[in-house]
TORDREN-696535 format. One record per atom (N, C-alpha, C): x, y, z; residue in one letter. Coordinates in pm, whole numbers, padded with zeros to 5 digits, always signed. Example, Ala and Ser with C-alpha at 12.3 -4.5 7.8 and 13.67 -1.06 7.14 Angstrom:
% residues 2
+01319-00569+00780A +01230-00450+00780A +01320-00330+00780A +01285-00225+00708S +01367-00106+00714S +01290+00003+00787S 
% end
This chain:
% residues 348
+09365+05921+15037X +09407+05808+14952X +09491+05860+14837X +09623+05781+14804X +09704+05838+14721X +09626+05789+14552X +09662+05869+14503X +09585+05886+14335X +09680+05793+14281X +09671+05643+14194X +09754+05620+14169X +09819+05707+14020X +10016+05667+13974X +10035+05775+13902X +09966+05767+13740X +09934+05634+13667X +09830+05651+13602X +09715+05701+13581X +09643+05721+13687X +09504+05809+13688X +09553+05923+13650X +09687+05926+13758X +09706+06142+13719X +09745+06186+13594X +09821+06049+13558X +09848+06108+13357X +09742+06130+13241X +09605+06011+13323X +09510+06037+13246X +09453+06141+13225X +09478+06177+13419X +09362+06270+13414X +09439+06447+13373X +09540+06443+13339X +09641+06581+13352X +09622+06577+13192X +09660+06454+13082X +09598+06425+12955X +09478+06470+12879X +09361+06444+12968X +09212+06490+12977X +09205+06673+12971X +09302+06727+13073X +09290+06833+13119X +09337+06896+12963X +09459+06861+12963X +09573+06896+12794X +09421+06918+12666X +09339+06804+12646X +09275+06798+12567X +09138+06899+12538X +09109+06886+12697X +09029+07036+12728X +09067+07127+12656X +09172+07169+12740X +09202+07316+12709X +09254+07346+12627X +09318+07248+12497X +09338+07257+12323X +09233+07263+12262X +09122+07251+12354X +08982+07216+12283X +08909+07367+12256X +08922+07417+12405X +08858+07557+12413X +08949+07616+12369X +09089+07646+12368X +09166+07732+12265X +09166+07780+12157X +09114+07626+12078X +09047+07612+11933X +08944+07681+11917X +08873+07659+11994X +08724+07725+11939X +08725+07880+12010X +08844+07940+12054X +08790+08039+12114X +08849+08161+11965X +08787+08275+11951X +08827+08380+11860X +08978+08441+11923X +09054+08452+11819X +09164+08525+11855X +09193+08680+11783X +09271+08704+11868X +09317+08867+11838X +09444+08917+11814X +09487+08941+11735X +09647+08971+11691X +09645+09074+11708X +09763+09140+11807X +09797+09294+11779X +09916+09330+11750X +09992+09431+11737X +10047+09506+11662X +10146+09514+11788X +10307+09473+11739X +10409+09526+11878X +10405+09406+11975X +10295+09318+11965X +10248+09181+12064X +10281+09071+11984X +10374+08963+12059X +10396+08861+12009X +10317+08708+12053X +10216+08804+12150X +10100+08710+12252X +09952+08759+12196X +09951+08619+12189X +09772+08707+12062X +09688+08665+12164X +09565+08723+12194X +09472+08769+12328X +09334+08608+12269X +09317+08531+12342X +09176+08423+12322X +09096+08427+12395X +08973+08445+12339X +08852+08473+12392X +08725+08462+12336X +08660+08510+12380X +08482+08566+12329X +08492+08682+12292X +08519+08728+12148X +08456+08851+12061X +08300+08851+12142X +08285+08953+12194X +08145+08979+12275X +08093+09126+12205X +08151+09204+12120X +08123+09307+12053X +08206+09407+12027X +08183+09529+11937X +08325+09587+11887X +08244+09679+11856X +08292+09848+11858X +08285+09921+11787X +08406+09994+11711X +08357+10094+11640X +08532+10178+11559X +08648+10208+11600X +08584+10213+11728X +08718+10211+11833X +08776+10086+11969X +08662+10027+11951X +08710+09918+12082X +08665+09808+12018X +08733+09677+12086X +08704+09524+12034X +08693+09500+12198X +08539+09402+12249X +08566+09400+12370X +08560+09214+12341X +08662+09156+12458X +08700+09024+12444X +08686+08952+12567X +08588+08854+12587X +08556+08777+12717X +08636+08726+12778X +08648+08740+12821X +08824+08615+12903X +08775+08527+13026X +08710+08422+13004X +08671+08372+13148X +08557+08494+13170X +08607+08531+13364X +08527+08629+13396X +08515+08772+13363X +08649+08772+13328X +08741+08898+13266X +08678+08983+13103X +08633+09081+13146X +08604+09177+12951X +08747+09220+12959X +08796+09271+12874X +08871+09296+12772X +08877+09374+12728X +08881+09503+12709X +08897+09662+12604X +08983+09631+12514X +09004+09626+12369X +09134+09634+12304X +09104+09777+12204X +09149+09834+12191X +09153+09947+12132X +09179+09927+11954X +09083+09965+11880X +09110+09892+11754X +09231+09936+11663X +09279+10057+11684X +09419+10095+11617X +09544+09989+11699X +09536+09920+11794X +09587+09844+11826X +09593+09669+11739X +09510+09636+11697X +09450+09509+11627X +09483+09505+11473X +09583+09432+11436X +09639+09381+11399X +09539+09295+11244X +09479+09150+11325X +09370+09130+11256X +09303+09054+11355X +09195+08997+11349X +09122+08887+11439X +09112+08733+11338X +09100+08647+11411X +09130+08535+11344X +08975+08477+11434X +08859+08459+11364X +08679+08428+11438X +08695+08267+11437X +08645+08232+11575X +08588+08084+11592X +08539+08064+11459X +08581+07911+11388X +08550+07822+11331X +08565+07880+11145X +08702+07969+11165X +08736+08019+11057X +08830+07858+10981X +08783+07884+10841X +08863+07828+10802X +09039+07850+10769X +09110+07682+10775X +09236+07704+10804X +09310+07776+10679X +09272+07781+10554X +09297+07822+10459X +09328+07959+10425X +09192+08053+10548X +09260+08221+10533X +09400+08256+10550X +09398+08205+10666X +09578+08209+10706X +09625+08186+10621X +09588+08107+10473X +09749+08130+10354X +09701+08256+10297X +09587+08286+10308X +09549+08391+10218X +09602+08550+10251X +09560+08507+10397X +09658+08655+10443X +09792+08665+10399X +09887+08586+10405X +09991+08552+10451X +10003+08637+10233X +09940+08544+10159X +09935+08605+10036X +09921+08698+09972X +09824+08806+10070X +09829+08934+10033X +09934+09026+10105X +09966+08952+10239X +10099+08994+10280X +10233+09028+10175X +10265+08930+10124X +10381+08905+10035X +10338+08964+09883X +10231+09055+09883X +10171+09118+09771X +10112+09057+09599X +10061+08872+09663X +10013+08816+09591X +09860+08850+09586X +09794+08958+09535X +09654+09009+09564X +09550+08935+09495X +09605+08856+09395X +09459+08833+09287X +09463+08653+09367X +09576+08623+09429X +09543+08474+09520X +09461+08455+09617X +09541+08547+09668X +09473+08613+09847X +09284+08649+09802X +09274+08719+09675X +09090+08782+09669X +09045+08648+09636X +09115+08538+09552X +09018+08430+09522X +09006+08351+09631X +09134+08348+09724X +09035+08265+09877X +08937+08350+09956X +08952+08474+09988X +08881+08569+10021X +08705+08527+10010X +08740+08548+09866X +08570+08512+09783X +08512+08376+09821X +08622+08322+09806X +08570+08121+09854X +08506+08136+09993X +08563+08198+10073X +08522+08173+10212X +08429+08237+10255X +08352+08318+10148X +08250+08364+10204X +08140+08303+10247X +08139+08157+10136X +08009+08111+10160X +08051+08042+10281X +07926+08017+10333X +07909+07953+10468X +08009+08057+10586X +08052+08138+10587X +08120+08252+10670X +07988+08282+10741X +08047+08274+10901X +07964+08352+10968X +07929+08508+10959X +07878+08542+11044X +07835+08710+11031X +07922+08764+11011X +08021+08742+11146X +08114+08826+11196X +08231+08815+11104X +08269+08679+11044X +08315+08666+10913X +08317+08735+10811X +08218+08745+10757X +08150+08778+10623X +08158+08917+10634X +08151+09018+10781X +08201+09142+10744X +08386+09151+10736X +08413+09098+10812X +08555+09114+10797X +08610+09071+10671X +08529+08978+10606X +08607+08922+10441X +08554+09066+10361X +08416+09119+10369X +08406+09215+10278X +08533+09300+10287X +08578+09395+10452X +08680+09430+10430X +08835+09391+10381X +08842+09260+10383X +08935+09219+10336X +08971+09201+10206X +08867+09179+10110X +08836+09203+09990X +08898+09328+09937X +08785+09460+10029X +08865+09542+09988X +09005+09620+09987X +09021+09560+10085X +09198+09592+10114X +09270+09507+10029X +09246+09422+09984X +09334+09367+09867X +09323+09419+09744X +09198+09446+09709X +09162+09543+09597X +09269+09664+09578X +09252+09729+09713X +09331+09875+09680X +09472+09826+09705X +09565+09768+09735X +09697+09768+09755X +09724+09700+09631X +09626+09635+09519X +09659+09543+09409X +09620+09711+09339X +09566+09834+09334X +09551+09932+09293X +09674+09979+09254X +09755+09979+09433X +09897+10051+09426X +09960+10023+09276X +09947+09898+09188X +10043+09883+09096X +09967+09848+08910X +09799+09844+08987X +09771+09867+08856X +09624+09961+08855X +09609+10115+08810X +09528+10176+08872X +09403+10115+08816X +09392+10055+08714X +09259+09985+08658X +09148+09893+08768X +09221+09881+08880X +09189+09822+09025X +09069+09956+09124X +09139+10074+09086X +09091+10244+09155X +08959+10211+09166X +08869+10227+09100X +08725+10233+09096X +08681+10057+09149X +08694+09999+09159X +08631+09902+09207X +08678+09899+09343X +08840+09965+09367X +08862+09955+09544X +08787+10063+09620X +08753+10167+09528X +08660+10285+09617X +08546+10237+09645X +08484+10156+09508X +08315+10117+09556X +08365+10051+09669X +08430+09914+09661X +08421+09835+09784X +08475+09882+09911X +08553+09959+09926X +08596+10090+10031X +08450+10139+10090X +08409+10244+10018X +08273+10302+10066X +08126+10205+10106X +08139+10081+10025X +08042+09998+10028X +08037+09996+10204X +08144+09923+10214X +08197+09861+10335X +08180+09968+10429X +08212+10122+10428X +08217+10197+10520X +08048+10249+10544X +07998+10280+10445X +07846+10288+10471X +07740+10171+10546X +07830+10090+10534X +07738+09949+10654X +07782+09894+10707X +07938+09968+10770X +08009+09928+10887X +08060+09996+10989X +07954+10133+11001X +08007+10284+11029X +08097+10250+11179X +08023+10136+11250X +08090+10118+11400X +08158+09983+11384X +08236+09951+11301X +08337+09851+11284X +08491+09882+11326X +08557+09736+11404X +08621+09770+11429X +08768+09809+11315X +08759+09815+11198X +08827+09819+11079X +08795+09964+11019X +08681+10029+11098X +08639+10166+11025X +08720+10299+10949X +08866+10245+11108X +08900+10380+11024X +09048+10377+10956X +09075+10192+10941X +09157+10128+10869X +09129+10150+10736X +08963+10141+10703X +08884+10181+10547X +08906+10265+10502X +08891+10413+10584X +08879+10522+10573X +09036+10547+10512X +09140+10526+10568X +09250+10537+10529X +09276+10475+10393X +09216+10386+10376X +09291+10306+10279X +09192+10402+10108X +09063+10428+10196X +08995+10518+10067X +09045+10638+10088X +09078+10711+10146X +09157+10857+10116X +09294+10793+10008X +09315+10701+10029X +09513+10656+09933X +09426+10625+09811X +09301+10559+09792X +09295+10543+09673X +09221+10640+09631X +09168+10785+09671X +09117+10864+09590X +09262+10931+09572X +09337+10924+09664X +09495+10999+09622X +09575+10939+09511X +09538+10849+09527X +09601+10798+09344X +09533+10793+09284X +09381+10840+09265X +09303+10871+09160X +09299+11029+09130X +09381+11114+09174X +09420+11254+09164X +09291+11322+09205X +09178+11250+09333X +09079+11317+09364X +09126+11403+09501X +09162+11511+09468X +09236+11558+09601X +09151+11602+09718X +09002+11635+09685X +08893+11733+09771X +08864+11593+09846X +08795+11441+09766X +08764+11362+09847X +08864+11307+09908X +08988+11282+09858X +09121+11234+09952X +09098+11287+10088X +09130+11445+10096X +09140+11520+10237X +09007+11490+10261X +08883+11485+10270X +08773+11466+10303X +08795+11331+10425X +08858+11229+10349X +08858+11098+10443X +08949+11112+10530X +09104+11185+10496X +09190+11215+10612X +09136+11273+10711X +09021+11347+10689X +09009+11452+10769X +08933+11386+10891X +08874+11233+10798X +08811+11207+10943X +08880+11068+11034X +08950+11055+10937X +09097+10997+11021X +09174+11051+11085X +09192+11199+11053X +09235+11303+11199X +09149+11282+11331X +09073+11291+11316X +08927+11331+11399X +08910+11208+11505X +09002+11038+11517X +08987+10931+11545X +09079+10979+11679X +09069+10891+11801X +09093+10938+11956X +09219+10945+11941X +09295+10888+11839X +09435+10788+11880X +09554+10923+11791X +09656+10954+11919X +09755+11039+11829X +09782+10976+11719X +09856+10842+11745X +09929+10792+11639X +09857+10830+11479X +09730+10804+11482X +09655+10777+11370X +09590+10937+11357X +09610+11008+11401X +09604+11181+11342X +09670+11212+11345X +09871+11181+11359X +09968+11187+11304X +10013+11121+11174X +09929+11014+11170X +09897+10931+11021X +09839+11024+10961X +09741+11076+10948X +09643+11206+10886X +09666+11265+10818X +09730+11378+10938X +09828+11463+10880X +09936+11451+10809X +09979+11384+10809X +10100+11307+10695X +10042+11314+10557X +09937+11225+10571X +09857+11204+10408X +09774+11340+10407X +09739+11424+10452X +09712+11522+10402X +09834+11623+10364X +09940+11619+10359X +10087+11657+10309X +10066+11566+10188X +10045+11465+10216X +10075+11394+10069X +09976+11495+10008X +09845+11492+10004X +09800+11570+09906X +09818+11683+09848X +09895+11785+09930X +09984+11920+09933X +10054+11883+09849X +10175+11769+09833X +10283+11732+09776X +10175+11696+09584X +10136+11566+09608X +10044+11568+09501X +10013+11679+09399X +09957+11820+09443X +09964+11897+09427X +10033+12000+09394X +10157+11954+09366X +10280+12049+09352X +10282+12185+09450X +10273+12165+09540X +10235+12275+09676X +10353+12181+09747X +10496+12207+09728X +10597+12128+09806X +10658+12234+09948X +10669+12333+09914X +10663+12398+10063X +10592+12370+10184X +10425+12414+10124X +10350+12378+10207X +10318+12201+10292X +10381+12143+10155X +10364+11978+10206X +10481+11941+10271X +10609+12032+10274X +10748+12021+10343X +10699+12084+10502X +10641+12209+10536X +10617+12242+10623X +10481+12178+10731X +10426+12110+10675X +10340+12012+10713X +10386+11898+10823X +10501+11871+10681X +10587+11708+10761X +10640+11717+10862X +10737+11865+10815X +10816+11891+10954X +10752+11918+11082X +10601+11933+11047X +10562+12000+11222X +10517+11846+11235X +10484+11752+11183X +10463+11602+11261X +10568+11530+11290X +10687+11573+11247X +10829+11479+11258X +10860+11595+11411X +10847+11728+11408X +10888+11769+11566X +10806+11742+11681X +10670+11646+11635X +10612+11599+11773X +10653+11523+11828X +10625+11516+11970X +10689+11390+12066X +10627+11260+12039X +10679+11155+12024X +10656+11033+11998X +10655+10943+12113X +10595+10868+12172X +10642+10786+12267X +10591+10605+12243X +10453+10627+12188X +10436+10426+12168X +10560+10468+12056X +10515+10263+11982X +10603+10256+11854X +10552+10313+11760X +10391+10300+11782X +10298+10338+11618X +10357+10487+11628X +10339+10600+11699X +10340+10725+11731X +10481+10769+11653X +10638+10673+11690X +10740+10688+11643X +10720+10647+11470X +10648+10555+11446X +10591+10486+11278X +10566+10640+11201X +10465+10684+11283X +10416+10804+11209X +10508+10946+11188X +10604+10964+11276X +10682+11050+11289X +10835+10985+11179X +10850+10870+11167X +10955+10835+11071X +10867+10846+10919X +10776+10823+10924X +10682+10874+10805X +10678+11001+10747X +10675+11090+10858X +10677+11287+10838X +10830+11301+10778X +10905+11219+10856X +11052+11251+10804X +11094+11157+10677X +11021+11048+10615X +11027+11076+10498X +10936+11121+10398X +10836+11203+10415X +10796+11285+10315X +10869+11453+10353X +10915+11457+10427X +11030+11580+10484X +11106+11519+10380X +11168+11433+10334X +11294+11412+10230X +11260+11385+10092X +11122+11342+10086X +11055+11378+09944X +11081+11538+09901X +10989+11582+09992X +11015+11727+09963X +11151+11792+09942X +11228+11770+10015X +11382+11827+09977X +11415+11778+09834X +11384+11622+09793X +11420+11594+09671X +11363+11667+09563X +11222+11703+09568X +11199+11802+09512X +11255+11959+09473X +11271+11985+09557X +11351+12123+09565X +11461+12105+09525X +11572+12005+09493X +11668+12027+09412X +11778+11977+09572X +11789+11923+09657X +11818+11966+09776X +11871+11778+09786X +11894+11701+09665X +11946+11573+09687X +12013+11491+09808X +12138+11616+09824X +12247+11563+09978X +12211+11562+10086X +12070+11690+10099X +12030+11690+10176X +11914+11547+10241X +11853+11548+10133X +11751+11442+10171X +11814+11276+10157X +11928+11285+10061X +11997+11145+10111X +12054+11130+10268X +12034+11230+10345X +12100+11245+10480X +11973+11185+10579X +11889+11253+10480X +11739+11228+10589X +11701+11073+10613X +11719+11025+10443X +11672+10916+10434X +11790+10811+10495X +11924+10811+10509X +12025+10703+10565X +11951+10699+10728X +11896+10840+10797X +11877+10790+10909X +11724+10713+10942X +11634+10780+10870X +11550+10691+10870X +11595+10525+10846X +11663+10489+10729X +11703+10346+10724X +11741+10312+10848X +11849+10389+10895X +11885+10313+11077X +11808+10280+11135X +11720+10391+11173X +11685+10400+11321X +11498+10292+11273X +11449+10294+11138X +11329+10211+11095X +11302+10130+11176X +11202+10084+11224X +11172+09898+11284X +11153+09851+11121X +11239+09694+11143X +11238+09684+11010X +11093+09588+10969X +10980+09585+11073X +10880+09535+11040X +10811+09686+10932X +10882+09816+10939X +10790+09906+10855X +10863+09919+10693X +10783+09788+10678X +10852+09754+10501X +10826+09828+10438X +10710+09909+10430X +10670+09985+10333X +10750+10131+10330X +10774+10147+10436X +10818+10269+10465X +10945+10265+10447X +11066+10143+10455X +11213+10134+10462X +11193+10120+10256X +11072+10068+10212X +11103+10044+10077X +11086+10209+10007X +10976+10262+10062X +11030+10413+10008X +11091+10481+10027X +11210+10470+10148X +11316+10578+10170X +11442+10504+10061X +11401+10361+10016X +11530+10305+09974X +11502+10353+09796X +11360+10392+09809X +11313+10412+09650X +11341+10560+09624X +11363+10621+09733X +11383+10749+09679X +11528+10814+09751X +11557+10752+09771X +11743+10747+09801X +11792+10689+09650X +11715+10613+09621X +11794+10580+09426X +11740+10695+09378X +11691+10783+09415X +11632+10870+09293X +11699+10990+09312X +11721+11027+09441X +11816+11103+09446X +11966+11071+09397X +12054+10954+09386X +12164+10935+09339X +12153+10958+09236X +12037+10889+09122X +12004+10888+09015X +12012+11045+08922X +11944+11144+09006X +11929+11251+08992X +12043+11354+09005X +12155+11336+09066X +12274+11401+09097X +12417+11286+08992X +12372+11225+08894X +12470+11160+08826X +12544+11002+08884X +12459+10925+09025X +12588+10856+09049X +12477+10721+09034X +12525+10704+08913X +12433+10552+08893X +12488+10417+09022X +12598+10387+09030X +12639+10292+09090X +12564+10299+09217X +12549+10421+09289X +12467+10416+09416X +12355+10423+09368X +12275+10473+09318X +12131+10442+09282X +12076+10341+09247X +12195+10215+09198X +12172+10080+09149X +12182+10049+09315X +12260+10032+09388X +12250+10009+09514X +12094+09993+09588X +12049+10109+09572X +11954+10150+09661X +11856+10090+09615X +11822+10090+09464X +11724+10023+09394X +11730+09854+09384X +11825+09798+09412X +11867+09660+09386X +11802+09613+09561X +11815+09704+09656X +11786+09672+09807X +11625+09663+09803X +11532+09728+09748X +11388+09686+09712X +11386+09550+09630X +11444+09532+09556X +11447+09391+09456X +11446+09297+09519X +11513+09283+09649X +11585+09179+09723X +11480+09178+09828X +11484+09280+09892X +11440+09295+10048X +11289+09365+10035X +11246+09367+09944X +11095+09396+09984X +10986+09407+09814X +11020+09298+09748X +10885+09292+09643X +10774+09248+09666X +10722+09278+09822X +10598+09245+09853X +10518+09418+09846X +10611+09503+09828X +10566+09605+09796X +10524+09683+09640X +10415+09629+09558X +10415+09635+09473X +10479+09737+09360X +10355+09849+09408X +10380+09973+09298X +10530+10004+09329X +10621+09987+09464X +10767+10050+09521X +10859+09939+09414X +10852+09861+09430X +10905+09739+09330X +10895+09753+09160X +10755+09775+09167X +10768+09794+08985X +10840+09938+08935X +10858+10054+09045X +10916+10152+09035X +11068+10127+08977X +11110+10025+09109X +11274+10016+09104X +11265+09912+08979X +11215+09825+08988X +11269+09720+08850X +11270+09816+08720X +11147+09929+08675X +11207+10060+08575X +11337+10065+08573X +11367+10190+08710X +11493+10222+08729X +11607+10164+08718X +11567+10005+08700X +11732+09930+08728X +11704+09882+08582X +11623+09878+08498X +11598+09833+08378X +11670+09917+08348X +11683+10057+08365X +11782+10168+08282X +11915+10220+08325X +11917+10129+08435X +12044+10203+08488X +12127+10102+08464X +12106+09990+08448X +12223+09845+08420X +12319+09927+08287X +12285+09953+08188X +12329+09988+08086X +12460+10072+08082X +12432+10175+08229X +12525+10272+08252X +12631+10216+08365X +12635+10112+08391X +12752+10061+08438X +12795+09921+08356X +12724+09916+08235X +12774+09826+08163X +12733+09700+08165X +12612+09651+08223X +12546+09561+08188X +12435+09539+08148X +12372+09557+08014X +12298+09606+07965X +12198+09433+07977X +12267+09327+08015X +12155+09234+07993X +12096+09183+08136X +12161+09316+08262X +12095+09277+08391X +11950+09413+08340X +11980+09506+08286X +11892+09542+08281X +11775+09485+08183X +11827+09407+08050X +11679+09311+08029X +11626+09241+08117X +11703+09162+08263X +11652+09099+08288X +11548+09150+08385X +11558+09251+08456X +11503+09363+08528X +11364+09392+08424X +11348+09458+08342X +11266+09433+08218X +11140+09326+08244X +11236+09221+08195X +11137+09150+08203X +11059+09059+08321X +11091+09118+08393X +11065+09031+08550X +10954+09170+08572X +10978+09305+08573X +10871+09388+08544X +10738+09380+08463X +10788+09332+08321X +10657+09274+08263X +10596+09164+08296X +10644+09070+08342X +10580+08978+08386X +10506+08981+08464X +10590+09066+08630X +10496+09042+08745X +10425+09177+08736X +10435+09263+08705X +10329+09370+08671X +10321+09428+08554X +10205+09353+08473X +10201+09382+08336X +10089+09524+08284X +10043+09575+08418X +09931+09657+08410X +09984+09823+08442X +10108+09795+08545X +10163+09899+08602X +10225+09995+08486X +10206+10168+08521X +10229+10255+08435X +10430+10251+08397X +10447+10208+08526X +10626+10171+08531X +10612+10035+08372X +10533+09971+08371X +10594+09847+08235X +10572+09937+08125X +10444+09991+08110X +10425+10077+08009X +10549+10250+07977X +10567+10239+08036X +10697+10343+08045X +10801+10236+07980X +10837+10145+08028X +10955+10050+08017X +10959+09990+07887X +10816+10035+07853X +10778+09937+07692X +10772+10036+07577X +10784+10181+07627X +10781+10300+07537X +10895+10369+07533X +10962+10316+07605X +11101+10350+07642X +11239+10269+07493X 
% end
């Protein structure tokens, strides 16, 4: 018997509503390089794996892969919040953070603690008075989340903030066990920040010879290539150090090329220290260049931003516009009134 074609719209309608239904309620998974986010049943996770129900289907996702997870019956509101600490609005992003705790499920309520603290420390990057409260909540989080899938996202983020607290023994302490994690990419991350601490240290040979042996490894994912454009710019830190300007403006134009330009952080410090090298060899006009390209193209990067707004606060003057550099000034004091760059700018 033929179906008449009303029934089938109902019933194809019905079907539509279903399966917007279970979509909704199912947990999602964002990863990294994927423009297809994975829905399912979070069925359990450790430091290294997120496993995800699919129908009949489990799921392995590898957690240096994961991006973030977005949990059944989250409220719609995180999503601005991320999106806020994205664009390096930190004290917006922690007050929804905090709101959503109450009534947050389990699985929630650990992921907001870490989220908490990751806003903490990147709101650090630009005012260190942030340091000590992002380590407690760093360590808090890592002592009662030892098999989380965020574990050794923590770990990283507390080695950077004992590295800008000039704690160099516990810095390498946490790299060390961020080396120690299955995934090249992320013990090519490691080793990098343990150069930073070399560098830190005024040990620039040793933190030059470091970089270079992670920039000559073979790369093949994207993260793997991330980490190796990383070695090659603290390879051009170091040259800037040494007095070696032409050289490391060479390093840093190719990094700018060849960058994915999703690695903001990383295109904003080759562009922050490509002004510093012009700066440093006499040619203000290009160093205003380089520094004016963070202003524009990436003030979601805090402490890299309050750097350049300094620099262009003092360099307007020397090509003769002394009231782009007030205005530079004061767009510094405003949006970072805590950062050691305003206080420089205000003693200046």
């Amino acid at each position: 018997m033929k179906r008449p074609i009303w029934l089938s719209l109902i019933l194809l309608a019905g079907l539509q509503v279903l399966t917007i239904t279970h979509l909704e309620a199912a947990d999602t998974i964002y990863q990294y390089n994927s423009n297809s986010p994975q829905l399912g049943d979070i069925k359990g996770y450790t430091k290294t794996e997120l496993t995800l129900q699919r129908g009949t289907k489990s799921v392995k996702i590898p957690a240096n892969e994961i991006q973030r997870v977005r949990w059944n019956g989250e409220p719609p509101q995180l999503n601005i919040a991320r999106n806020q600490e994205q664009n390096g609005n930190y004290a917006a992003a922690l007050d929804e953070y905090k709101k959503a705790q109450a009534g947050a499920s389990a699985n929630l309520k650990t992921d907001l603690q870490f989220m908490i603290a990751r806003a903490t420390a990147k709101s650090a990057q630009s005012n260190a008075a942030d340091l000590d409260n992002a380590i407690k909540f760093l360590s808090d989080f890592i002592k009662a989340n030892g098999d989380h899938y965020q574990y050794y996202a923590a770990t990283k983020l507390l080695g950077e903030a004992y590295l800008a607290k000039k704690d160099y023994a516990a810095a390498n302490k946490e790299f060390g066990t961020l080396e120690r994690s299955p995934w090249k990419d992320t013990q090519m991350n490691a080793k990098n920040l343990k150069a930073r601490v070399l560098l830190a240290q005024g040990n620039v040979k040793g933190a030059l010879a470091a970089f270079d042996a992670v920039a000559k490894m073979d790369a093949k994912s994207p993260a793997e290539m991330a980490s190796k454009r990383a070695a090659q710019l603290g390879s051009a830190v170091c040259l800037e150090k040494e007095g070696k300007q032409k050289e490391a403006i060479t390093v840093l134009d190719q990094i700018i090329k060849t960058a994915d330009p999703q690695q903001t952080a990383l295109l904003a410090e080759a562009y922050l220290r490509k002004g510093d090298c012009f700066r440093e060899i006499g040619e203000a006009k290009e160093a205003l260049i380089a520094y004016l390209h963070i202003d524009v193209l990436f003030p979601s990067q805090p402490a890299i931003h309050a750097e350049a707004l300094y620099h262009l606060s003092t360099l307007w003057g020397k090509v003769q516009k002394p009231e782009r550099g007030a205005e530079a000034r004061a767009v510094l004091q405003q949006q970072y009134p805590n950062s050691e760059w305003t206080q420089k700018a205000e003693g200046s």
